[in-house]
Residue, then its C-alpha position, 0 to 999 in steps of 0.5 A: x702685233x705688239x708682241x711680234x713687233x717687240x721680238x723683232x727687235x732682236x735676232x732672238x729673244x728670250x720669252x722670259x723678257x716678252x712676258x714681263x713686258x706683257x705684264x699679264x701672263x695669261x694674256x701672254x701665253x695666248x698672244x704666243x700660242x696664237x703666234x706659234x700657231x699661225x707659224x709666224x714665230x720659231x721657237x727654240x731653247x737653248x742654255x743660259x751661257x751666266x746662270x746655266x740653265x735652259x730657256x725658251x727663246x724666240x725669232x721672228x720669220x722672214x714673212x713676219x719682219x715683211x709683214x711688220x715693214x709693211x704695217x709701219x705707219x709712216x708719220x710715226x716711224x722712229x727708225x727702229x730695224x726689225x729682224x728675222x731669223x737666227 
């Protein structure tokens, strides 16, 4: 849920940046096989407009940001919006 939650947070975003902040890579390429797998995230890779070169990025689906809004814990909701799709 941690790192569905934290790409919904943006339309796309780069899985560069979600591994950093999973800190462990190996835990973070089997909590991203887990979600592709599952099919809750869409994965694409497109070209760094800066620095030119390519990099994989993900978006979360419809079902996934329902499943994040639903999940949300009432007493510590601090109005972040979640997103879907590109």
């Amino acid at each position: 849920m941690e790192l569905l939650e934290r790409a919904a947070q943006y339309r796309v975003t780069f899985t560069e940046d979600l591994k950093q902040d999973a800190g462990d890579a190996n835990r973070f390429i089997g909590r991203l096989a887990l979600a592709e797998g599952t099919g809750i995230d869409r994965r694409a890779e497109l070209t760094r407009p800066r620095e030119g070169r390519v990099a994989d990025v993900v978006s979360v689906t419809r079902e996934s940001k329902a499943v994040l809004d639903h999940h949300r814990d009432p007493d510590h909701n601090s109005g972040q919006m979640y997103y879907s799709g590109w």
